[in-house]
ROSE-423363 format. One record per residue (C-alpha): residue in one letter; x, y, z. Coordinates in steps of 0.2 Angstrom, whole numbers, plus 5000, padded with zeros to 4 digits. Example, Ala and Ser with C-alpha at 12.3 -4.5 7.8 and 13.67 -1.06 7.14 Angstrom:
BEGIN
A506249785039S506849955036
***
This chain:
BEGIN
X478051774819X477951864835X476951994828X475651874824X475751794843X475551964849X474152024839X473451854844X473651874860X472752034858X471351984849X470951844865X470951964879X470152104870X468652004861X468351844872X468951864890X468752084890X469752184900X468652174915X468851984916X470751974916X470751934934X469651804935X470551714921X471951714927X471451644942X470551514930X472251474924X473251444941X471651334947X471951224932X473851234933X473651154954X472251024948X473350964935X474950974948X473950874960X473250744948X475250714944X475950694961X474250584967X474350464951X476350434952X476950274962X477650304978X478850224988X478350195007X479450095019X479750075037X481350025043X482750005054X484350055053X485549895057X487349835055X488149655055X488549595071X490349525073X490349385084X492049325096X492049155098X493248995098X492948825092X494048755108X493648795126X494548965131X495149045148X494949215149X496449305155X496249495152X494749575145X495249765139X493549845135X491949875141X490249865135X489850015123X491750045121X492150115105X493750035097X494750075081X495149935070X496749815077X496649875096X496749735106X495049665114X495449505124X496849415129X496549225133X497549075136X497248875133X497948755144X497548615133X498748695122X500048735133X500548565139X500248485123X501648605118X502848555134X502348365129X503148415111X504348515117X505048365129X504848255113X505648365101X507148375114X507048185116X507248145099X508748275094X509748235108X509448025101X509648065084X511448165090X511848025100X511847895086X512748025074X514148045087X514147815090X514247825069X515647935068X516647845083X516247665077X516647735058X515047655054X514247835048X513147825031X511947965028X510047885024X509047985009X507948115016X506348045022X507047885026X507647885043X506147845053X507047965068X507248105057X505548075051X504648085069X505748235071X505148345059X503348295063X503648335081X504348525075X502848535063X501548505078X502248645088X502548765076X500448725072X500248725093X501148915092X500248965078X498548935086X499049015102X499649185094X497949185090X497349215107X497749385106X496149445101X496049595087X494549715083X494349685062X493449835062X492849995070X491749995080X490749995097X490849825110X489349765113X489049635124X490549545135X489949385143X491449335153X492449405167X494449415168X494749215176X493349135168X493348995156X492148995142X491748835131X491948795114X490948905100X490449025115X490349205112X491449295120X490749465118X490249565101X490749695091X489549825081X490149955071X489750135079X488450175065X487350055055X487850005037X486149965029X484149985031X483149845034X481449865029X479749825025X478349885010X476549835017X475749715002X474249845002X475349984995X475549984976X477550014975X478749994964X480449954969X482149924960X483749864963X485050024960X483350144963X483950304976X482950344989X482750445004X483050375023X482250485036X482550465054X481150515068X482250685072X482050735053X483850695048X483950645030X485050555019X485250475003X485150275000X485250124987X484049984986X485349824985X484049704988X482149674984X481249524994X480149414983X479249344996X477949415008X478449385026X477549465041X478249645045X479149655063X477749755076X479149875080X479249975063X477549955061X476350135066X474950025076X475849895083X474449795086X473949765070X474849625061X475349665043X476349585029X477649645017X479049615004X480749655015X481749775006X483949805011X484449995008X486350025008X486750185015X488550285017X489650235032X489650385040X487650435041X487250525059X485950375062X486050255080X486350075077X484350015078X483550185073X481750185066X481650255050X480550285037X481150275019X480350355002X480950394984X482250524982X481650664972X483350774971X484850814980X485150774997X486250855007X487150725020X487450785038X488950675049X488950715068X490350645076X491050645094X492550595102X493050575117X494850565124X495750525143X497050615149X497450505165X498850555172X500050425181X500850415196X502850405201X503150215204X504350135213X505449975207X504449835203X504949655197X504649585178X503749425179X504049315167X503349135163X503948945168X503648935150X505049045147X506449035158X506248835156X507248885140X508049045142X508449185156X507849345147X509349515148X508049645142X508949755132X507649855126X505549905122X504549995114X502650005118X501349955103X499550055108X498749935097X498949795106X499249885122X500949785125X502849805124X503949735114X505449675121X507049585117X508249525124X510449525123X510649355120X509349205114X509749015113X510248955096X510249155092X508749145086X507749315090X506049315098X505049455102X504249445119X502749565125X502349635141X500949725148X501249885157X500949775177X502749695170X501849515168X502749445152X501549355140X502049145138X502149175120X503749195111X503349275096X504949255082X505449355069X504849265053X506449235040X507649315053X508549145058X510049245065X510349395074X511449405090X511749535104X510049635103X510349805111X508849915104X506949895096X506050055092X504250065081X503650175069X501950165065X501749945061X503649955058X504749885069X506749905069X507849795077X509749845081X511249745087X512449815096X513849825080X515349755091X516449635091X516349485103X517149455120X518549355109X518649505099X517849425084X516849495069X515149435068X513949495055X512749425065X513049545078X513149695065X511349705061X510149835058X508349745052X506649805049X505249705053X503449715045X502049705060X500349605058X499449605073X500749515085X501449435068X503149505065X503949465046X505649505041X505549665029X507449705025X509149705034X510749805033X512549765040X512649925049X514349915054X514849875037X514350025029X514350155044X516350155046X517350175030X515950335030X516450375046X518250355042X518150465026X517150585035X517850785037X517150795054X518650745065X517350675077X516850555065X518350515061X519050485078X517450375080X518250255065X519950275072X519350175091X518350055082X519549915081X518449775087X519549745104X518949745121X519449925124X519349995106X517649985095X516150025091X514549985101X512950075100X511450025115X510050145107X509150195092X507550305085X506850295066X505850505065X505650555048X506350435039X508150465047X509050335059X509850405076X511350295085X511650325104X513550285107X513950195121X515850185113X516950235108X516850375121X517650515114X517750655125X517550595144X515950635152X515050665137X513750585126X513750565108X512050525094X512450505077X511150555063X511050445048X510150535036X508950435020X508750265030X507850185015X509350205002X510350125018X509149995016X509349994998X511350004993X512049935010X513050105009X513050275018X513450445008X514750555017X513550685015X512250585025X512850535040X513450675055X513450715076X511650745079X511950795097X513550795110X512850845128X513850825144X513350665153X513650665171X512750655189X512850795203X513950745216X514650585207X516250555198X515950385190X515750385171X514250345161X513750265145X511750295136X510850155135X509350185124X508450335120X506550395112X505850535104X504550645107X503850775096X504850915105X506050825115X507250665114X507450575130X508950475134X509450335148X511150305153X511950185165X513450205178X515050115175X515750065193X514150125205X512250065207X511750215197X510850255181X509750405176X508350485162X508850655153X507850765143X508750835129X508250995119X508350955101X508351165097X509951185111X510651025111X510451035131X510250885141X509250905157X509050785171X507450715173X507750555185X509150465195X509250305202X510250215215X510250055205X511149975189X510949935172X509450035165X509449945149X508150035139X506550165139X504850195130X503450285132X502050235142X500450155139X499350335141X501050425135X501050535151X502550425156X504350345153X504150155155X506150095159X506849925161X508149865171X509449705168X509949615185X510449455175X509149355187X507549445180X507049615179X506349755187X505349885177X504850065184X503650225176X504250405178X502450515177X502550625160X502350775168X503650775179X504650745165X504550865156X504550975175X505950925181X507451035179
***
């Protein structure tokens, strides 16, 4: 069979073309072959549109008239999904909410009132539920502010995606009204390709069918045709080549990947994808390293709204970037019932209380820490002043985080579980610890501080005090199977650090306070026992070393956290009447010797 192909071959050169024609038909033959390549390319359908590269507009509006009290971005700001844009507040809402509040208190105190008459008179005769038009008016009252505080959580106001701010159209003080737009929010690149095939093109264009979006600078990437007008409508001037010529087209939407290099309202010009595309991303960050400042003592302001039913003891924070507030508790809450309060880093204390959704109960707050959207919650694991066992009071709670909505996740009785392990322990430190805990005024267990890292808890002993002059952190290893069994494993649970704990040129005793974590460094707070005097230390986690970073000439520093811009400690002080807060500059932190 070859043979014959050859010797046909053979035959044709020799006899019909010669041998002194081979150049000229082959140049006959690569003519023919470019003809018929043109007549291919010039009689397939093409794809032509022009187009802009767009994204949907997220709008920031109310359906009820708004004040505006803190706007935290600027226009062209680029914000991740979560961080906090606005804060506002209604007025309307707050004195509805004082109006219910003064009713609800109205009606408990006449609805305790005729119990008390019922039981003195012996007249007392419980009424079916739903009957007792008092009771009734009661629980609509509590439903109407527990709607009122629902709504005004909601004036925190959340990014729900990523993206750049576009327009704000108030200022910090204004009030805006009903349905206005606040400000509006664009994600950093565009999402989809909105254009146009002119009706004198003869185009073909499916839905699924890949093309090619081309931008003015020549970047390419690769689209899908989602959407496929079937109507003509006229064809915007501005993707048009002479825009002074009117023309009319089907309007086509091209889907294209999230991360495409293109500017939020780019021309483009699209056309059918003939092979592979290779995508480009260009991307650019930016980040500011402020630095901050040594501070003096300032006060914590805190709301009518608040200390109407409560004086705040801030035992502890912790700062939350995505909402660019503290959370803070407090010692003690009426009722028990723990609510999280937040705080920005001027000390001004939001009117909200936020609660803990399905924690009804937890006394003597001493600590909060966060990792990631987790919050943890510890009380203090004591006994009380009457030298009473509370479970209560022997709480170690994590709480799920959703925006400024906090949900119980899962509790532990710490206590409970921590000493018979301690007891049982080898280490005699340990075991001394269980030895002193025995719930009296002088003897027991109290801890003031915690941190969650890697999935290990770490307890800051203010008592017992074992050795005089020294502090003492306890490491319980494999938090979740705490969570889990409500039991510790002997194997789990040990003295993380022991560092001395005292001031130059003071003799007075001290117990820690709180303490954070870095990720090089743990800092610890402690407070003076018979002098106006607390301090910050820096410990070592390699040396164990404690290193003084701060001193203070007043009481009570009650807890610590990093700062907004972490390049600062942010520490709270308890005066009984209020608060003072103060920031300690990064830097000289981690300076001082």
């Amino acid at each position: 069979m070859m043979k014959a192909a050859r010797s046909l071959l053979k035959t044709f050169m020799e006899d019909f073309v010669g041998s002194d024609n081979k150049f000229l038909a082959g140049t006959w033959c690569v003519a023919v072959f470019i003809i018929l390549s043109f007549g291919f390319v010039l009689n397939s359908e093409t794809v032509s549109i022009l187009g802009i590269a767009e994204s949907r507009e997220f709008q920031v509006n109310f359906d009820t008239a708004v004040e505006i009290k803190q706007i935290h971005v600027m226009p062209s700001q680029v914000v991740k999904k979560g961080d906090l844009l606005l804060e506002l507040g209604q007025k309307e809402l707050d004195n509805q909410l004082r109006i219910l509040r003064s009713r609800h208190d109205r009606l408990l105190a006449e609805l305790k009132l005729r119990q008390e008459i019922s039981h003195l008179t012996k007249d007392y005769a419980k009424m079916p539920e739903g009957a007792d038009p008092l009771l009734v008016d009661l629980n609509d009252t509590k439903k109407e502010m527990d709607l009122i505080e629902n709504r005004l959580r909601n004036l925190f106001v959340f990014a729900e995606v990523d993206g750049a701010v576009g327009a704000v159209n108030f200022k910090n003080g204004e009030k805006a009204p009903a349905f206005a737009p606040l400000l509006t929010l664009v994600p950093v690149n565009p999402s989809y390709i909105n254009g146009y095939v002119n009706e004198n093109l003869h185009a073909t264009i499916n839905v699924g069918q890949l093309v090619d979006v081309v931008s003015a600078s020549g970047h390419k990437i690769q689209g899908r045709v989602v959407s496929v007008g079937t109507r003509i409508v006229q064809i915007p001037d501005r993707v048009m080549r002479i825009q002074t010529l009117p023309a009319w087209g089907r309007e086509v939407v091209i889907k294209i990947p999230n991360a495409n290099g293109f500017l939020v309202g780019e021309k483009v010009t699209v056309k059918k994808s003939w092979g592979i595309t290779l995508f480009s991303t260009a991307q650019a960050e930016q980040a500011d390293a402020g630095t901050d400042s040594f501070q003096s003592l300032e006060e914590i302001y805190f709301p009518t709204r608040i200390t109407e039913q409560f004086q705040p003891e801030i035992s502890g924070l912790t700062y939350i970037p995505e909402i660019r507030q503290f959370a803070m508790i407090s010692d003690d809450y009426p009722e028990d019932h723990p609510w999280i309060l937040l705080m920005n880093a001027k000390g001004e204390v939001a009117e909200q209380m936020l609660p803990v959704e399905g924690l009804d109960k937890m006394e003597d707050i001493e600590s909060i820490s966060a990792d990631g959207s987790d919050i943890y919650l510890l009380s203090s694991l004591s006994a009380t002043k009457k030298e009473n066992l509370k479970e209560a009071r022997q709480l170690f709670v994590k709480v799920k985080r959703n925006g400024i909505r906090f949900s119980l996740d899962k509790q532990v009785d710490l206590r409970k579980a921590l000493l018979p392990t301690l007891a049982a322990a080898k280490d005699p430190t340990l075991q001394e610890i269980a030895r002193q805990s025995q719930g009296t005024k002088l003897n027991d267990l109290e801890v003031e501080g915690h941190f969650v890292k890697d999935g290990d808890l770490y307890l800051a002993l203010k008592r017992p005090m074992i050795f005089a002059g020294e502090g003492l952190i306890l490491k319980v290893k494999n938090m979740e199977a705490l969570f889990e069994t409500g039991r510790i494993l002997e194997k789990n649970v040990s003295v993380a650090f022991r560092f001395p704990l005292r001031l130059p040129h003071k003799t007075t005793s001290l117990y820690l306070s709180d303490m954070i974590h870095t990720e090089d460094h743990i800092y610890i707070s402690a407070s003076c026992v018979s002098e106006k005097c607390s301090a910050v230390w820096k410990i070592n986690p390699q040396t164990s070393q404690a290193e003084l970073v701060q001193e203070f000439d007043v009481k009570k520093l009650e807890g610590i956290s990093l700062g907004p811009s972490h390049h600062q400690i942010f520490g709270v002080f308890d005066n009984k009447k209020g608060g003072k807060f103060i920031t300690i500059p990064f830097a000289a932190a981690q300076g001082q010797q």
